[in-house]
N, C-alpha and C positions, 0 to 999 in steps of 0.2 A: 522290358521291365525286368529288375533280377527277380528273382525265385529268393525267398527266404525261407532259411531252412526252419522246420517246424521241431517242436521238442521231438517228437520219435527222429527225426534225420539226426539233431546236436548229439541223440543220446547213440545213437548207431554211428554215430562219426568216433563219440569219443573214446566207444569201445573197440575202433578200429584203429586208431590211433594209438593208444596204450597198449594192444594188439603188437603193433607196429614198433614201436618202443622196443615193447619189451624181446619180440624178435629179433631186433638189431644190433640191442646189446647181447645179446644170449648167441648170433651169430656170427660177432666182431670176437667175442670171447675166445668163442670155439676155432673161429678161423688163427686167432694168437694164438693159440695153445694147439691145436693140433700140427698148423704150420712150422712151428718153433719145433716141435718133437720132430716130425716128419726130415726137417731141410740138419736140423743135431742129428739123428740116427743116421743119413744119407752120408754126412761128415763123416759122421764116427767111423762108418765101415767103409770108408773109400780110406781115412788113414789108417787102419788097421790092414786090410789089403795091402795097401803101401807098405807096409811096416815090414807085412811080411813078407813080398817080392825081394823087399831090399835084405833082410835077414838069408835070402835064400841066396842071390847074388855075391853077398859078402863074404858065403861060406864057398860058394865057387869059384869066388876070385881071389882073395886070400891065402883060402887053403890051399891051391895051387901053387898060387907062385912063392911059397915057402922050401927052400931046400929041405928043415927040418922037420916037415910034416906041417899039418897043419895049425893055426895059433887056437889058443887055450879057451881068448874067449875075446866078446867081441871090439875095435877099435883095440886092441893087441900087435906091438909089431913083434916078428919073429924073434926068435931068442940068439938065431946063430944062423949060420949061411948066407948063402947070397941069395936073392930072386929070382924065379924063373920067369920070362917073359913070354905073357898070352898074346898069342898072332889077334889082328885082328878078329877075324870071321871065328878065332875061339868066344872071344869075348862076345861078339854078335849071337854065336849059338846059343852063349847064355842067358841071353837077355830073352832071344825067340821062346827059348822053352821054359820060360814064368808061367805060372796059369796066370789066367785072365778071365775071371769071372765075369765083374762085368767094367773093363777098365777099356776106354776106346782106345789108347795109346800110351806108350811107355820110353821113356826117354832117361838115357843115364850118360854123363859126364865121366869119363875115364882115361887118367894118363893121357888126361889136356885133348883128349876127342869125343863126339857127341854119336852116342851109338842109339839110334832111333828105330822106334816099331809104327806105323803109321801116323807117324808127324815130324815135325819137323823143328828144329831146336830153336828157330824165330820166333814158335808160339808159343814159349817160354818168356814171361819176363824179364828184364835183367837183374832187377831185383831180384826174382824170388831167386833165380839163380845164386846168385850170390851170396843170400839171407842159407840155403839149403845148404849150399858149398862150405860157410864157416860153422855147419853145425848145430842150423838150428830148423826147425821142421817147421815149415811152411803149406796151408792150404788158400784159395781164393777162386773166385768165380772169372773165369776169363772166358773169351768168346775167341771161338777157333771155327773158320769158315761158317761163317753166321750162328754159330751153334753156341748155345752157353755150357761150358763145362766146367768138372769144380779141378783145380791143379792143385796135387801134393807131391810134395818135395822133402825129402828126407835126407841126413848126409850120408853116404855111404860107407865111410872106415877111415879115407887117409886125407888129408885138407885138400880143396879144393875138389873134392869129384863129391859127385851125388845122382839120387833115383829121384825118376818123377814120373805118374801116372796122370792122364788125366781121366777123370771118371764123366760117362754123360749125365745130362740134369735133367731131358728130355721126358723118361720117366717122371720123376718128382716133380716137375713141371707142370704133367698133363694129373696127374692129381691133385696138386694143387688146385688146379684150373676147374676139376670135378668138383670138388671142394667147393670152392667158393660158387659155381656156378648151382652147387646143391643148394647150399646157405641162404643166396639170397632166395631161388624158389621157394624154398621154405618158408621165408619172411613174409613171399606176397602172398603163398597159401595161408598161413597164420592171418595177414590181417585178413585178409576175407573171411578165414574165419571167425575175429572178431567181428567184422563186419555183419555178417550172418548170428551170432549170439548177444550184440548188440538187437536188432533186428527183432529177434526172437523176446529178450528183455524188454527191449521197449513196450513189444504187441504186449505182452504179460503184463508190464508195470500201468501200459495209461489205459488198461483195457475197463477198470472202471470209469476210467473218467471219459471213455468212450459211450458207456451206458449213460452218464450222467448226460453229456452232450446229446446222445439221442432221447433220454426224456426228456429235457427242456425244449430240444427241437420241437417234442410231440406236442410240450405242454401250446409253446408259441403257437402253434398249428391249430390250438382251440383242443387237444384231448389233456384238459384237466386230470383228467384218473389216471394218465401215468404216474408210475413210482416205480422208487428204485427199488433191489431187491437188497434184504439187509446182511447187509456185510461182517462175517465176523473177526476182517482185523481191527484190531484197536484203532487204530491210523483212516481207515475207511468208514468205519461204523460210524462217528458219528454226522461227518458229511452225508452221506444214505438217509441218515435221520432227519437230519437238517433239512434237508431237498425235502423228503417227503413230508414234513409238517408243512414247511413252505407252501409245496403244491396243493397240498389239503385246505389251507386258509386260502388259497386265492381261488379254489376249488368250492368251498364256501361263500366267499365275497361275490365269485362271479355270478352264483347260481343267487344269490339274496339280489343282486340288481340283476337278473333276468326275470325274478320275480317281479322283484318291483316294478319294471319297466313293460313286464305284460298285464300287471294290475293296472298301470297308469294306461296303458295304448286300449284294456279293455273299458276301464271308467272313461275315457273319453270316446269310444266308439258310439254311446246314446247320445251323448250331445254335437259329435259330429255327423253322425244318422240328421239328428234336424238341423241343423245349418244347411246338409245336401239337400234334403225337400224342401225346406223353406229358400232355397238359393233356385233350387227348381221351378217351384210357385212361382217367382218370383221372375224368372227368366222366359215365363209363360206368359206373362203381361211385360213381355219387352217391348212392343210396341207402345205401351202406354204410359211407359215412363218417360218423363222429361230428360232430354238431351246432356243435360250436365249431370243428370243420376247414371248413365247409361256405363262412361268410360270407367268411374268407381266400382261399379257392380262388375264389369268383365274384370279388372285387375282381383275384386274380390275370391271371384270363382275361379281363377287360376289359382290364386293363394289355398281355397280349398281344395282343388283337386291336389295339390304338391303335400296339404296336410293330409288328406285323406290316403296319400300314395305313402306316407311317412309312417303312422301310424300303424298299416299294413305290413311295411318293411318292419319294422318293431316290435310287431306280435312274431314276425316269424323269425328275427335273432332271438326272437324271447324264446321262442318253441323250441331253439335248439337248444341255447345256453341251458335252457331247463332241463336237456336230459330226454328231451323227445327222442324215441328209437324209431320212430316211422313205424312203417309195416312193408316188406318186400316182398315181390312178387312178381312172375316171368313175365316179362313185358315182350315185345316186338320191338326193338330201338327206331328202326325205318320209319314203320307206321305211328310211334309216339312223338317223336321230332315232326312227321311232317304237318301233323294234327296242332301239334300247340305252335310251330313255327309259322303256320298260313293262317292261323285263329289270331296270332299276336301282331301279326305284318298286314290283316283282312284280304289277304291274293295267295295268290297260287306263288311261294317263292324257291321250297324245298325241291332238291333233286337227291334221291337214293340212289348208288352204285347198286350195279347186279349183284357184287358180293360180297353187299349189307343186307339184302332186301330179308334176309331169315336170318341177319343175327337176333340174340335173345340174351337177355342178363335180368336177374333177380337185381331189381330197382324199385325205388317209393317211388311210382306215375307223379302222385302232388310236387314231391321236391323234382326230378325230371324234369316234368310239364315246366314249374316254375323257372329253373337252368334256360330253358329254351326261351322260355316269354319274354324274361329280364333280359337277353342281349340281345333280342329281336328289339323289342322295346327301345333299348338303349339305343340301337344303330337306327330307328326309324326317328324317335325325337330328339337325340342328340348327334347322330355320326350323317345327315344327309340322306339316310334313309338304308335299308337292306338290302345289299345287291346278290342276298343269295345264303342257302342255307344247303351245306353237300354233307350225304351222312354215308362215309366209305371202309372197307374193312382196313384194319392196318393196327398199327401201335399197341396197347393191350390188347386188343381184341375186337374195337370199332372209333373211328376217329369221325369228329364232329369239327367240320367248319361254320363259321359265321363270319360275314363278310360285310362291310360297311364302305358308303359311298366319302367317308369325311378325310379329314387330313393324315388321320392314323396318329398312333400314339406316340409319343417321346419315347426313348428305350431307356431313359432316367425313372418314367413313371411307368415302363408295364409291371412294374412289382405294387407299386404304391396305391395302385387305383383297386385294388382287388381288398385293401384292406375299408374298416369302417370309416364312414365318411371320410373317405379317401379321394380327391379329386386331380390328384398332382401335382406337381411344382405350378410355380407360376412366378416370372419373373418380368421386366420391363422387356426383355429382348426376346419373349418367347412369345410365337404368335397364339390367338385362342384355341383352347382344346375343347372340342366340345364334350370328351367325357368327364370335365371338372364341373357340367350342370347338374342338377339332379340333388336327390336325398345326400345320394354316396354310399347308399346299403345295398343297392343295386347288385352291383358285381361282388360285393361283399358279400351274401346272400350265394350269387353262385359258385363262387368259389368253394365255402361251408359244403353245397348241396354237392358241389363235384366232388372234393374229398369224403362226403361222407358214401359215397357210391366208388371208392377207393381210386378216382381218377384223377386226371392232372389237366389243369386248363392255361394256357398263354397266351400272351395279347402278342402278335407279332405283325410285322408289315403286308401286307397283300400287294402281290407283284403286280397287279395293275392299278394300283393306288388305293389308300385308305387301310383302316383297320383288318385284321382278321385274329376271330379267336378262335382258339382251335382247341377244343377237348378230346381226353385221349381216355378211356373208359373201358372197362372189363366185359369182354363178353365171350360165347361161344354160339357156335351153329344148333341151332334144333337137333 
């Protein structure tokens, strides 16, 4: 199934992404702009270099082969005499002893011959050769034995001859290459660090609506007296307010019908007191009643035992919705489980682990006792009977099994049966449950009594068939 992202993810996405954004223009920029200056300045001083080889050249080779000394100034032809002619290997000398900063090769056209310093006059264009030769100054990016180099070409004084260097790119290449290889690090460290200040805003921003989510959770769980704490931004304040009037009226409401409904379960406890002794009397001359009175009277006294179990269930959500605090006190867990669990099953069913046998937790015995009775109860008249009560250390501090002989529960209904008269789904294709008989305050009841002993209880499957619920409860050793 996908994962959808929750508002803290959209809002940490989107501040990762704008993040991201804004890195890549801010890195495309810089990559333009620095690239563009970097690959012009590389230009600029490889034709400048050139410029000035060839100024140095011109004055070597002119000025010589002038009879009247040398010309005035430059592309000047002599004013009088004749030429003297430079041997080759003069004109080679000249060329050898140019500085060379940082030029890998140098190559010059003279009196219709190619006088070369490591290259070779084929790794010249024709073109540029020729654009240089009629005078005009030429630079471009050419590749000589795998390598990119920039070639400048300048004329040298008389038509057809010219200089040409070529400069490496290798350098400005592997910066470039630093360059861009910085930039984008940068882009991924920026959005992560959006990512991370998103992250951080989110926690900040839904962090009340975090508090508000966990007092409703509290409020659902039965602790009415949550409330929010009041907020002094304008934008929050009055949500805060809102909430806690809300919880205070149903805070209100709840506790007027747990009133009511312990006034009613207690008004009807003297007239349900005579119904059971006069049902009693009455089941004492069973022998003496006629046969067609007999089958009505047993349905009756079932119907009473279910009202009389109902009533009871009702005084004690009344006891709680009302604010009852109990009274706690160190208990023994081992020896209280195995007391109400063999009192409420009439057999020997509880087994203590060695090391539970001295766990000890501050507990109300009454609500305890009752946790234990109500799922003994429940697994002996509704689950096929109790195959067993184990009380071992573990989870908070001591974990509580109860085990049942029946079908086990739907995993639709182990949330729903714990709620008030709660019995489960029930559909045409679903076989019977037998924890849908009953009041339905039952486990409701211990649920209340677990959390109110700050534990947690689950209905889950038992690996050798049937129910198990398992309570997880606070304790420590003696």
């Amino acid at each position: 199934m996908r994962r959808r992202f929750g508002l803290r993810d959209r809002v940490m996405l989107a501040y990762g992404l704008l993040a991201l954004g804004l890195s890549g223009v801010l890195a495309l920029v810089t990559w333009s702009v620095v690239s563009n200056y970097l690959t012009n300045q590389r230009i600029s001083s490889a034709i400048v270099e050139t410029s000035d080889n060839k100024t140095t050249l011109h004055y070597g080779l002119y000025g010589l082969t002038s009879s009247c000394g040398p010309v005035r100034r430059l592309n000047e032809e002599p004013d009088c005499g004749t030429t003297v002619a430079l041997s080759p290997a003069r004109v080679m000398d000249l060329v050898e002893a140019l500085p060379s900063t940082d030029a890998a090769a140098m190559l010059m056209r003279y009196d219709g011959a190619w006088y070369t310093v490591s290259a070779s006059s084929s790794d010249i264009p024709a073109d540029m050769v020729e654009a240089a030769a009629s005078g005009v100054q030429v630079d471009r990016r050419i590749e000589v034995d795998g390598d990119e180099v920039l070639a400048v070409g300048v004329a040298l004084g008389r038509p057809g001859e010219a200089f040409f260097e070529l400069h490496p790119l290798n350098r400005l290449d592997k910066t470039l290459q630093t360059l861009k290889l910085t930039l984008i690090l940068a882009a991924i460290i920026t959005s992560l660090l959006g990512l991370a200040v998103g992250r951080l805003a989110s926690t900040l921003a839904l962090r009340p609506l975090a508090k508000l989510t966990a007092a409703a959770a509290a409020v659902a769980r039965g602790r009415l007296d949550a409330r929010l704490e009041a907020e002094n931004d304008p934008d929050l304040g009055g949500l805060a307010q809102s909430f806690n009037q809300t919880a205070a009226a149903l805070e209100k409401r709840v506790a007027a019908d747990a009133r009511f409904a312990g006034d009613v379960s207690h008004e009807l406890r003297t007239p349900l007191m005579t119904m059971m002794n006069s049902m009693q009397l009455i089941q004492n001359h069973h022998a003496e009643l006629p046969g067609s009175v007999r089958e009505p009277l047993e349905l009756l006294g079932d119907d009473l035992d279910r009202f009389r179990q109902l009533v009871v269930d009702l005084l004690e959500i009344s006891r709680d919705d009302g604010g009852d605090q109990g009274s706690r006190e160190l208990v023994r867990i081992g020896d209280l489980v195995r007391a109400a669990a063999d009192a409420a099953a009439g057999r020997e069913i509880t087994e203590v682990a060695p090391d539970a046998a001295d766990l000890t937790m501050e507990a109300d015995k009454r609500r305890l006792e009752r946790v234990i009775a109500n799922l003994v109860d429940n697994a002996e008249q509704h689950a096929g009977g109790c195959k067993g009560v184990l009380v071992q250390a573990g989870g908070k501090g001591v974990v509580i099994y109860v085990d049942d002989a029946g079908p086990g529960v739907p995993e639709a209904d182990r949330d729903r049966i714990f709620e008030r008269f709660g019995r489960g789904s029930t559909t045409p294709d679903t076989p019977p449950n037998p924890h849908r008989t009953g009041t339905g305050l039952g486990l409701a009841i211990v649920a209340r009594h677990v959390e109110w002993h700050h534990g947690t209880i689950q209905a889950q499957s038992r690996p050798e068939g049937g129910a198990r619920f398992t309570i997880d409860l606070p304790a420590k050793n003696p």
